[in-house]
MDAnalysis code that builds the backbone (N, CA, C; Angstrom):
import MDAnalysis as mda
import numpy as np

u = mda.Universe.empty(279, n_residues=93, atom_resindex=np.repeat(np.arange(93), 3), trajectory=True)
u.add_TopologyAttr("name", ["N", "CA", "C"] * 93)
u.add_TopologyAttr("resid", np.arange(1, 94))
u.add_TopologyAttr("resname", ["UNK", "UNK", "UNK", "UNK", "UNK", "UNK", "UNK", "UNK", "UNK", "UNK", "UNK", "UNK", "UNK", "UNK", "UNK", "UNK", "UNK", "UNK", "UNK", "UNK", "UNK", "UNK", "UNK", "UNK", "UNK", "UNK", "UNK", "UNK", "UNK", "UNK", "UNK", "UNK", "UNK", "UNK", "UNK", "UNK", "UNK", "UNK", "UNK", "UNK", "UNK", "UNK", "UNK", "UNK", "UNK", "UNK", "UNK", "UNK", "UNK", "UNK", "UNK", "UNK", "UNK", "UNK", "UNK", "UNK", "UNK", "UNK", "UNK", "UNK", "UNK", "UNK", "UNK", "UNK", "UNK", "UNK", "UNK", "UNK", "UNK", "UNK", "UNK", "UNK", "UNK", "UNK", "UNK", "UNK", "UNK", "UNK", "UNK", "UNK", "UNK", "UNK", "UNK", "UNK", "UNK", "UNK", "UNK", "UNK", "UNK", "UNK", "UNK", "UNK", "UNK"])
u.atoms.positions = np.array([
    [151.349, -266.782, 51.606],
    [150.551, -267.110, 50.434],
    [149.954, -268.494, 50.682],
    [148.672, -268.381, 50.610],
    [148.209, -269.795, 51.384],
    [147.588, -270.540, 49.586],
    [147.490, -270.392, 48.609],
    [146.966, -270.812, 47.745],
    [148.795, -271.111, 46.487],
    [149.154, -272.176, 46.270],
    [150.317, -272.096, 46.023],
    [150.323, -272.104, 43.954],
    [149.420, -271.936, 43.381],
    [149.363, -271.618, 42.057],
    [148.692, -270.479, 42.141],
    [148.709, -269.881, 42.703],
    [148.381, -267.623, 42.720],
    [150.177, -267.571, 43.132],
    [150.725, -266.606, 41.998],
    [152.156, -266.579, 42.775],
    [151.874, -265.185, 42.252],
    [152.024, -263.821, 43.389],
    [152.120, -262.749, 43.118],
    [153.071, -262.022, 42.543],
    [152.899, -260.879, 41.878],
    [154.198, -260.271, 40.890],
    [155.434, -260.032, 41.810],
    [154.678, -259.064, 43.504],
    [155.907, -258.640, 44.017],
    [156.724, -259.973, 45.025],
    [156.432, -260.831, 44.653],
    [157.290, -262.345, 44.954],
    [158.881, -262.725, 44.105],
    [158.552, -261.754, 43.371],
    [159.784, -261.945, 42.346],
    [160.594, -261.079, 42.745],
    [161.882, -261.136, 42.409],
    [163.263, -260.225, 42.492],
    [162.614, -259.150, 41.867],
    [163.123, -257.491, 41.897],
    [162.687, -256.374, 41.496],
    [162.735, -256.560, 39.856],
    [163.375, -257.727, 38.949],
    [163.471, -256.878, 37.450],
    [162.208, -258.086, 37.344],
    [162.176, -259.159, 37.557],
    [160.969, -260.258, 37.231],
    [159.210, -259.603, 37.703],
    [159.892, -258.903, 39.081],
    [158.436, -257.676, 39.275],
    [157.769, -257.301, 38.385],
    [159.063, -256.465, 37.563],
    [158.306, -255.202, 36.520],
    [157.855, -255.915, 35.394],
    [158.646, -257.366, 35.099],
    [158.203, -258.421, 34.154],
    [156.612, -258.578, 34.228],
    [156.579, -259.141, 35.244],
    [155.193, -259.797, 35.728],
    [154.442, -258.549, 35.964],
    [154.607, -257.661, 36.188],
    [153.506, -256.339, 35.980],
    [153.288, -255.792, 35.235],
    [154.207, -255.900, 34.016],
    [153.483, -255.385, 32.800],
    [152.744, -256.457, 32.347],
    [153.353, -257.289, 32.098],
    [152.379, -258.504, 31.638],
    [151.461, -258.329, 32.254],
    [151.115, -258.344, 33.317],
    [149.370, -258.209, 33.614],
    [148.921, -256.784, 32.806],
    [149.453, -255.814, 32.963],
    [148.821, -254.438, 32.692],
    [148.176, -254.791, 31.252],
    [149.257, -255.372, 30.469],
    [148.765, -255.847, 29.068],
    [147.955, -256.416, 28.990],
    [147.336, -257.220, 29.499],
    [146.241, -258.623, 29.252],
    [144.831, -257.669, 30.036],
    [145.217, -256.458, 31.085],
    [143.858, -256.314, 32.103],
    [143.032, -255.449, 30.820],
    [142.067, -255.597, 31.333],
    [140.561, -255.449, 30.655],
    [140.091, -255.968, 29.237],
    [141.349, -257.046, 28.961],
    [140.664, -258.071, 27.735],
    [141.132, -259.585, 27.649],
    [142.351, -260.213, 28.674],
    [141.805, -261.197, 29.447],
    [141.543, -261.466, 30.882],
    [141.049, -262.635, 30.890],
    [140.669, -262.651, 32.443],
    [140.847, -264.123, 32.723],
    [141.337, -264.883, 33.222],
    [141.677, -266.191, 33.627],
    [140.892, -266.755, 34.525],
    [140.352, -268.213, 34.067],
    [139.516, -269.043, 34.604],
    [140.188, -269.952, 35.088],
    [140.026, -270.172, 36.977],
    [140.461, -271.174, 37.356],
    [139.842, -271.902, 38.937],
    [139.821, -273.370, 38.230],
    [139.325, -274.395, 39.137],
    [139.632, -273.945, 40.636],
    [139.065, -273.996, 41.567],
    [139.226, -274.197, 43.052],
    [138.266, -274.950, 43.678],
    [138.768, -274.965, 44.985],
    [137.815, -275.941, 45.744],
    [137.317, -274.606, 46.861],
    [136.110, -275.178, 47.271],
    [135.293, -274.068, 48.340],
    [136.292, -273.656, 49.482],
    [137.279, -274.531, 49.801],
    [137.865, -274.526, 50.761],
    [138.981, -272.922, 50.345],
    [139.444, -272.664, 49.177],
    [140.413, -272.447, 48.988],
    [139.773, -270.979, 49.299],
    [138.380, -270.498, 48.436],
    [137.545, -269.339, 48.572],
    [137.707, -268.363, 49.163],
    [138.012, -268.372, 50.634],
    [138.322, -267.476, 51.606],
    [139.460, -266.833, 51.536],
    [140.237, -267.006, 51.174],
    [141.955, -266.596, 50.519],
    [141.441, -265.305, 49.277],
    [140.836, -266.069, 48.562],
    [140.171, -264.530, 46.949],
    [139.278, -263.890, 47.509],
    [138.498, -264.543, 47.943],
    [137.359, -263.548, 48.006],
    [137.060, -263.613, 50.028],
    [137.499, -262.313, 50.630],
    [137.536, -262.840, 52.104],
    [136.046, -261.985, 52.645],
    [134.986, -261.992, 51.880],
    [133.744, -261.979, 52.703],
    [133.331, -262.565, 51.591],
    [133.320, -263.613, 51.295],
    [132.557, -264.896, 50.924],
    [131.819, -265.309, 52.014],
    [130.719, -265.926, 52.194],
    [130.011, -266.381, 52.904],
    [130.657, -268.147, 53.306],
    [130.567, -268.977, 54.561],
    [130.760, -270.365, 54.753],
    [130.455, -270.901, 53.224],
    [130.822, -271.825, 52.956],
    [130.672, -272.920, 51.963],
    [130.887, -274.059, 52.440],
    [129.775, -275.261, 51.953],
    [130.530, -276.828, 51.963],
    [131.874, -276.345, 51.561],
    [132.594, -277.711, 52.381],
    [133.974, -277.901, 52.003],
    [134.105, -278.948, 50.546],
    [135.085, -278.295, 50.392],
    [135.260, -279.589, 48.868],
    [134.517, -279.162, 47.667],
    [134.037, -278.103, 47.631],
    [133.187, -277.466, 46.598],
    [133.399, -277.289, 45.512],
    [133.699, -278.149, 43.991],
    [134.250, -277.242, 43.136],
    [133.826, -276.215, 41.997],
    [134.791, -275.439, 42.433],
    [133.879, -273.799, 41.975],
    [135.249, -273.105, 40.547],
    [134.823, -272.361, 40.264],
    [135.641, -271.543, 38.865],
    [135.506, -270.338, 39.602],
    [136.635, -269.816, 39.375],
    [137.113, -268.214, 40.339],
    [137.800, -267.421, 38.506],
    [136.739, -266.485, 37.996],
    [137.648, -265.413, 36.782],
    [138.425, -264.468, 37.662],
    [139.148, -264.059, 36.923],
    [140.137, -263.467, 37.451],
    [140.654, -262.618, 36.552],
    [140.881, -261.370, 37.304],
    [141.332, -260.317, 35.576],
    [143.250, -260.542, 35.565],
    [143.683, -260.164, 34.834],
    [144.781, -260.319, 34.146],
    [145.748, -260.096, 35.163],
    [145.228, -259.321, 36.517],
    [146.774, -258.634, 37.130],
    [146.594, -259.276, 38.562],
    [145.217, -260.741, 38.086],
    [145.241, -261.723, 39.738],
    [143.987, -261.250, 40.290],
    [143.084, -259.623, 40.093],
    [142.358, -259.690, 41.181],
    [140.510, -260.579, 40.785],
    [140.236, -260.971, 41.860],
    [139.430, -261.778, 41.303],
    [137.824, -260.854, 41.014],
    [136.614, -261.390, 39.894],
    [135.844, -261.057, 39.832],
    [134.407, -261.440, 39.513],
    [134.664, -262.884, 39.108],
    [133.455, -263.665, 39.545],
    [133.830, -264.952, 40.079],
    [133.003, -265.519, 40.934],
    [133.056, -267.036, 41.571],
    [131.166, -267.699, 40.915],
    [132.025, -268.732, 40.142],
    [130.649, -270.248, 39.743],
    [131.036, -271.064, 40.068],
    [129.720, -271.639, 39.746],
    [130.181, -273.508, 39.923],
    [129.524, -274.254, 38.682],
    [129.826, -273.345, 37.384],
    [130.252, -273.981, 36.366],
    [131.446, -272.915, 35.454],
    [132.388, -273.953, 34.873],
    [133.247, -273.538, 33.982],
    [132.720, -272.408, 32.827],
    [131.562, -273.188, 32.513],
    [131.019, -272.759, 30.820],
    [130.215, -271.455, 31.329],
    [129.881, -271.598, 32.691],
    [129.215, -269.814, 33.577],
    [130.284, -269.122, 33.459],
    [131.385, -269.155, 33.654],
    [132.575, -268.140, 33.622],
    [133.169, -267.697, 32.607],
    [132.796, -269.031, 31.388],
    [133.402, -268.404, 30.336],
    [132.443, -267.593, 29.611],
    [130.819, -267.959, 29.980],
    [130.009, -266.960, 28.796],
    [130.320, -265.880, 29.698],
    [129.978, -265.619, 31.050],
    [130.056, -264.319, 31.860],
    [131.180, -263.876, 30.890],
    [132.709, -264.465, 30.934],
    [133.861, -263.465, 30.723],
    [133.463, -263.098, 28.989],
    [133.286, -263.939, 28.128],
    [132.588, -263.037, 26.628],
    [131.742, -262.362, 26.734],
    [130.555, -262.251, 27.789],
    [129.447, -261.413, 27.393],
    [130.075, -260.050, 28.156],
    [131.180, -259.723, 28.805],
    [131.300, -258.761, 29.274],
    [132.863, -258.150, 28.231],
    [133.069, -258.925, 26.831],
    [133.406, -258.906, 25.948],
    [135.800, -258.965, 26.168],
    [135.717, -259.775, 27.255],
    [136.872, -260.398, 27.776],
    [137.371, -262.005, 27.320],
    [138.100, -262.028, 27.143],
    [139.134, -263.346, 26.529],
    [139.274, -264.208, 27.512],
    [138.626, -265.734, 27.616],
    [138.768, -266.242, 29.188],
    [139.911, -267.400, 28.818],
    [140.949, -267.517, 29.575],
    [141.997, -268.153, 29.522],
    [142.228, -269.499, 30.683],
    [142.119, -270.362, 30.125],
    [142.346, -270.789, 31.418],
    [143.377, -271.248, 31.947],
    [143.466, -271.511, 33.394],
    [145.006, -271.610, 34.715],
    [144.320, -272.741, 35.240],
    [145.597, -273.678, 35.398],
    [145.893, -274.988, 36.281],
    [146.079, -274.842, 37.442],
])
């Protein structure tokens, strides 16, 4: 895991698994989590992203169960994108 605040469900012991997977199941298709990265990090979510400056900072949404679905490089782009596609944007540190 090269990005160390993405911590995947099956990282957990088998009962914290099923924890962390319902919890996503619940939240997918009405929230979606907005979070800061740098260009560098990019290639890890999205792996045919094109080169980027390094140091870039960009907003990666993300639906409820981690997988990602838009990349900006503004906050307030991710959050109208995630309402106009009528999703709850949350945001992650």
């Amino acid at each position: 895991m090269t990005d160390t605040n993405h911590i995947k469900p099956d990282s957990f012991g088998n009962e914290n698994s099923r924890e962390a997977q319902a919890l996503a199941q619940m939240g997918e298709g009405h929230v979606v989590y907005v979070k800061p990265m740098l260009s560098d990090q990019i290639s890890a979510l999205y792996p045919g992203a094109p080169e980027m400056q390094p140091g870039l900072e960009l907003f990666a949404v993300l639906s409820a169960s981690g997988a990602p679905i838009i990349l900006t490089d503004s906050r307030d782009t991710a959050i109208a994108e995630a309402r106009k596609a009528d999703l709850e944007p949350v945001s992650v540190h």
